[in-house]
C-alpha positions in Angstrom: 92.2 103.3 103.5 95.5 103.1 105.2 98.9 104.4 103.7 102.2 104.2 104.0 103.7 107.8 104.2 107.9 108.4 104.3 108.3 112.1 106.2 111.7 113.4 105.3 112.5 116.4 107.2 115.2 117.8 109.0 113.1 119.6 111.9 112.4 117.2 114.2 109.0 119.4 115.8 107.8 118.7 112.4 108.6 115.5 111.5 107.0 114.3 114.9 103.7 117.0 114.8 103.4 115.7 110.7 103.6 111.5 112.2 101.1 112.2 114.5 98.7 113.7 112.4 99.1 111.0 110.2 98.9 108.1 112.9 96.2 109.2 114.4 94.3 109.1 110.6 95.7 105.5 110.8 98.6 105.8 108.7 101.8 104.0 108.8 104.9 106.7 109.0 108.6 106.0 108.4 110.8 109.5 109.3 113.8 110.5 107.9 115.8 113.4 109.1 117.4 113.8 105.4 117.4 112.7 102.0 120.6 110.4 102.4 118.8 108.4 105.2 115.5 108.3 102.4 117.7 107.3 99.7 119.8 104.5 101.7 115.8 102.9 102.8 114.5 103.1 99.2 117.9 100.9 98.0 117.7 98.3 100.5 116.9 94.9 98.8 113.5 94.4 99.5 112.7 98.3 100.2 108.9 98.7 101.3 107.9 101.2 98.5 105.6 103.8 100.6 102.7 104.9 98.9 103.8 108.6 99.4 106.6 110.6 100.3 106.8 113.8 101.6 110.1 115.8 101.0 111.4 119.1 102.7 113.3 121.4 100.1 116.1 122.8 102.6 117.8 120.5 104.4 121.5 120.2 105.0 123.8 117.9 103.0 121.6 117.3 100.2 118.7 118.9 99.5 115.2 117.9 98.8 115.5 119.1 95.1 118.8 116.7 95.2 116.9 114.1 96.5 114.2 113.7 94.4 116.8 114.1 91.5 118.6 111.1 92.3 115.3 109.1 93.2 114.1 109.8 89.6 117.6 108.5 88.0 117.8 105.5 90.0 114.1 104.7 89.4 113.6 104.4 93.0 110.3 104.0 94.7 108.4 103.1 91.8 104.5 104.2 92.2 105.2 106.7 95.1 103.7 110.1 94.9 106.5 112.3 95.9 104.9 115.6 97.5 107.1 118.7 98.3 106.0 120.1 101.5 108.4 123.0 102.4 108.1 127.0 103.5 110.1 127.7 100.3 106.9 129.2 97.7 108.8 130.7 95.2 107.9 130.1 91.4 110.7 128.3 90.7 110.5 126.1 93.1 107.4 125.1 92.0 109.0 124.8 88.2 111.7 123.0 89.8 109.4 120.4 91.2 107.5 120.1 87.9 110.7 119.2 86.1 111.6 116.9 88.6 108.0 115.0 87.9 106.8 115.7 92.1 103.0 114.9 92.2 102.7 118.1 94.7 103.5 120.8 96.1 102.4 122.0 99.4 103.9 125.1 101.1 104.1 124.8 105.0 103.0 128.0 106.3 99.7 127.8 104.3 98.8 124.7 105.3 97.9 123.3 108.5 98.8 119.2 109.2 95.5 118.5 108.9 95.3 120.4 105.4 98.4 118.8 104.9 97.2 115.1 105.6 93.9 115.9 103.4 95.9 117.1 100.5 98.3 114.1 101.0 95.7 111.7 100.1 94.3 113.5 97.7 97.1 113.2 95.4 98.0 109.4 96.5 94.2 108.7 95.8 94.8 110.3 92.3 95.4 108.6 89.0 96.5 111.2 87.0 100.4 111.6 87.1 102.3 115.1 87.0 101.7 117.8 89.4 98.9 118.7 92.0 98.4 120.5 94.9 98.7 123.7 95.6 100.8 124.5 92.4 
C-alpha cells in the first residue's frame, strides 16, 4: 500500500536520500526544510493530512520538539503518525517525545533509509496509538 509521508528536515542530503528511498517504495513525499514550512501546509484549508510525518529534533528556528508541540495544540494533522527521526538518542529525548504523544522514535545513525522506511510503515500500519519504534 502507498502512503503519504511529510519529511521535515533541515539537511537537504537527507531530506532528498530519505524521498528517494521512499519514492522508489512507491510513496508519495512532501519535504519541508523546517517545522514553520510543516505547520503553514498542515493549516491550509483543505490541508492533505499525510499518513506519516517524519520530524528532525534540531533544526533552526523552531525545533522539532516545538513543532510537534504546536501540532498537538492546534489538533493538526489528525490521524498522522508523527515519527521523530533525528541523531539526538538521549533519554530525554525519548521522554520528551513520549509526552508529546510521537508514535516513534528512530535515531539516524542507527538506522539505515531502508531501516528507516521499514520502521516507517510499521508504525503507520499500526493500530495501537502511543509510542513505537526504537524507544
Amino acid at each position: 500500500m502507498a502512503y503519504h509521508v511529510y519529511l521535515v528536515d533541515d539537511d537537504r542530503f537527507l531530506l532528498d536520500l530519505y524521498a528517494i528511498k521512499f519514492k522508489n517504495a512507491g510513496h508519495e513525499v512532501t519535504v519541508f526544510g523546517d517545522g514553520k514550512d510543516l505547520l503553514a501546509a498542515l493549516r491550509k484549508e483543505g490541508a492533505v493530512v499525510p499518513d506519516a510525518i517524519l520530524l528532525d529534533i534540531i533544526m533552526p528556528g523552531m525545533s522539532g520538539f516545538e513543532t510537534l508541540e504546536t501540532i498537538r495544540k492546534e489538533n493538526l494533522a489528525k490521524g498522522s503518525k508523527v515519527i521523530i527521526l533525528s541523531n539526538q538518542g538521549q533519554d530525554s529525548d525519548f521522554e520528551k517525545a513520549k509526552q508529546l504523544a510521537a508514535n516513534g522514535y528512530i535515531v539516524k545513525a542507527s538506522a539505515i533509509p531502508s531501516e528507516v522506511l521499514i520502521e516507517t510503515v510499521r508504525i503507520i500500519e499500526k493500530d495501537a496509538p502511543g509510542m513505537g519504534g526504537n524507544s
